[in-house]
N, C-alpha and C positions, 0 to 999 in steps of 0.2 A: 504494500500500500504506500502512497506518496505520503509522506511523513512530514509533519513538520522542520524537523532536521533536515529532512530533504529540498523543500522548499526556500528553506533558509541557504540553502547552498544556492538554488537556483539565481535567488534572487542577487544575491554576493555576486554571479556570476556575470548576472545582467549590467549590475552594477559599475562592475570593474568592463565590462565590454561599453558600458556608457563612456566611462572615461578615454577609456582608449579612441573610442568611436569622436568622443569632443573634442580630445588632444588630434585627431589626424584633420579634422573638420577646420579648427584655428587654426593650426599651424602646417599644413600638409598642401601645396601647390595645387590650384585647381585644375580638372582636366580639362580638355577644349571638350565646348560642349557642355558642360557641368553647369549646373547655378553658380552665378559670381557674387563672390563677398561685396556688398554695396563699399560702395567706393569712398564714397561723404567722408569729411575728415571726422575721425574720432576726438574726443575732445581734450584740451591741452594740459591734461594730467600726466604726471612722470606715473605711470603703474607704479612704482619701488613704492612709492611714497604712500598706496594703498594697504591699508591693513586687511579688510576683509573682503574686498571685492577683488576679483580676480578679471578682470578686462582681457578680451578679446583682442588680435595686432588690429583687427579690423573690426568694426558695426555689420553684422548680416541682418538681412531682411527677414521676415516672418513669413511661412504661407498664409493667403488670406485663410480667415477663421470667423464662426461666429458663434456665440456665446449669450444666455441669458443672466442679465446681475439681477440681482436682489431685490432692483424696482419695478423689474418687468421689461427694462429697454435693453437692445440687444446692443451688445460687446464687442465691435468692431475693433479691426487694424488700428482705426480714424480715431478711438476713444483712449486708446494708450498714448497719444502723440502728447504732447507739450509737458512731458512732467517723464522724469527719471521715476520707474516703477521698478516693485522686487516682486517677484510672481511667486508663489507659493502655491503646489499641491499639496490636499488634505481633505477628509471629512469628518461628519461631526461626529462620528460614533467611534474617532481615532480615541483611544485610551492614553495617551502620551506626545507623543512627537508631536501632533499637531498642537495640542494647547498649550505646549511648552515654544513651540517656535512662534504660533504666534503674539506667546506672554511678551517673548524677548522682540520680538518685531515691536512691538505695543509699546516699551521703554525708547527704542530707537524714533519711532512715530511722535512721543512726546517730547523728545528736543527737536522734531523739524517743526512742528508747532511756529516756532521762534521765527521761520521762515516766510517769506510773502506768500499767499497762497497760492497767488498766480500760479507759480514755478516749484510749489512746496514736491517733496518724492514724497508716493504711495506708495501703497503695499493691496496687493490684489490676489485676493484669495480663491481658490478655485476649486469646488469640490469634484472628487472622480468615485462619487458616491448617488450618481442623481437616481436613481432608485427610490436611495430613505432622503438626499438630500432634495428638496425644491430652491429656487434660486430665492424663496423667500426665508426656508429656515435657513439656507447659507449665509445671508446676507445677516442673519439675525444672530447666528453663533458667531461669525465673524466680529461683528460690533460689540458684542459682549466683551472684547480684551481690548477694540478702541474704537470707537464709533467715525475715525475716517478710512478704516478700512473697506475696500471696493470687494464684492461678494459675486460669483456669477459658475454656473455651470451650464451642462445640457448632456443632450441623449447623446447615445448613438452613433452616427460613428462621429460627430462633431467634435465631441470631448477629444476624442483617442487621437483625432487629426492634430488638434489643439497642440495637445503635449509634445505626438512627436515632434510637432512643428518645431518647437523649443528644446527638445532633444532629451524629454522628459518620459519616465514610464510609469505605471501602474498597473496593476493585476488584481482580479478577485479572489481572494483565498476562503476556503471552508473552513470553518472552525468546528470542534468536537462538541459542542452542544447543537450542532445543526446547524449553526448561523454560519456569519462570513465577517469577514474582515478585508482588509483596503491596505495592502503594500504600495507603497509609492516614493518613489525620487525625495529624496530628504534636499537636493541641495535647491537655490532657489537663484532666478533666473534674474537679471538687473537687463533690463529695455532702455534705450534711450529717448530723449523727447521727439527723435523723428521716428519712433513705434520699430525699434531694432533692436534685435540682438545682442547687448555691449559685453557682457561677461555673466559670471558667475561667482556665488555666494557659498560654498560649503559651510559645512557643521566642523567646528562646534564654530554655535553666534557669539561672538560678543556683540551685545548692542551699540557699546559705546563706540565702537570699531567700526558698523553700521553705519549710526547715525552718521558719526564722521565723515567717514569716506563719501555718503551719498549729498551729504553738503557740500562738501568738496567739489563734484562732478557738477552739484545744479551752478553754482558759481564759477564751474567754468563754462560749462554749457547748459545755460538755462534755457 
């Protein structure tokens, strides 16, 4: 029988093939023919000088996507633009990871506060749960650690586009009392204000490291 131990390996497996698969994505010469890394200049941060964001040599584009938030209006390309966003998968019946990432997202989100809002970074929560989640109880567990947190899922195969799109996974797993649970990509995706690609955020968060860095990037490129 597929065993949890078992599963835990697969997912280790996925895991580590993610990275390897983003390490050749970033930094590995395009083919001819291939989708080309959007060109725009990235913006005028030394990476060294990042603590917790890990920047891409280049900004990639997103496949379009669509997505429902929390208020019922759909989640376009077009809605991520003007604001440095951190994308987070999760749902609400995560036991751990998820209300722990996004306590610590929640402290980061409290010193950008400080920031105009025009140009303030989000954080945008995504459930790959829409079964038990609706984009209105996502929207409603989200807010519960900070009420400018952006809330949006969907069916079908739109989610699963979604994620790959960002190079992100998840899986439904069974659990022993009959139920299931929601494995998904712990690390989290930083978009720039022209709705791209800019790097990535691994575990473990420091907030403060967060907050940091992503002021940094909106005052360079707001």
């Amino acid at each position: 029988m597929f065993n949890r131990r078992n599963l835990l390996i697969v997912i280790a497996a996925l895991a580590a093939g993610l990275g390897l698969w983003a390490a050749q994505v970033a930094f590995a010469p395009t083919a001819p023919g291939a989708p080309q890394a959007v060109e725009a200049a990235a913006p005028a941060v030394d990476p060294a000088t990042l603590k917790a964001v890990r920047l891409f040599p280049s900004p990639r584009a997103i496949p379009g996507f669509a997505l429902e938030q929390s208020d019922g209006t759909p989640l376009t390309p077009e809605e991520l633009q003007g604001h440095w966003t951190v994308v987070f998968l999760g749902f609400t019946h995560c036991p751990d990871v998820c209300p722990t990432t996004l306590s610590e997202l929640a402290q980061s989100q409290a010193v950008w506060e400080t920031l105009p809002e025009a140009v303030r970074p989000r954080v945008l929560f995504v459930s790959v749960d829409p079964a038990r989640d609706t984009p209105a109880k996502t929207g409603e567990y989200a807010a519960y650690f900070h009420k400018a947190t952006l809330a949006a899922t969907a069916p079908e195969p739109a989610l699963g586009q979604f994620a790959a799109g960002l190079g992100l996974v998840y899986m439904k797993v069974a659990t022993t009392d009959g139920d299931y649970t929601m494995d998904h990509s712990s690390a989290l995706v930083v978009i720039d204000p022209q709705g791209r690609q800019a790097g990535l955020i691994r575990p473990p968060l420091v907030p403060a490291d967060i907050a940091a860095d992503l002021a940094t990037l909106t005052e360079a490129a707001p």
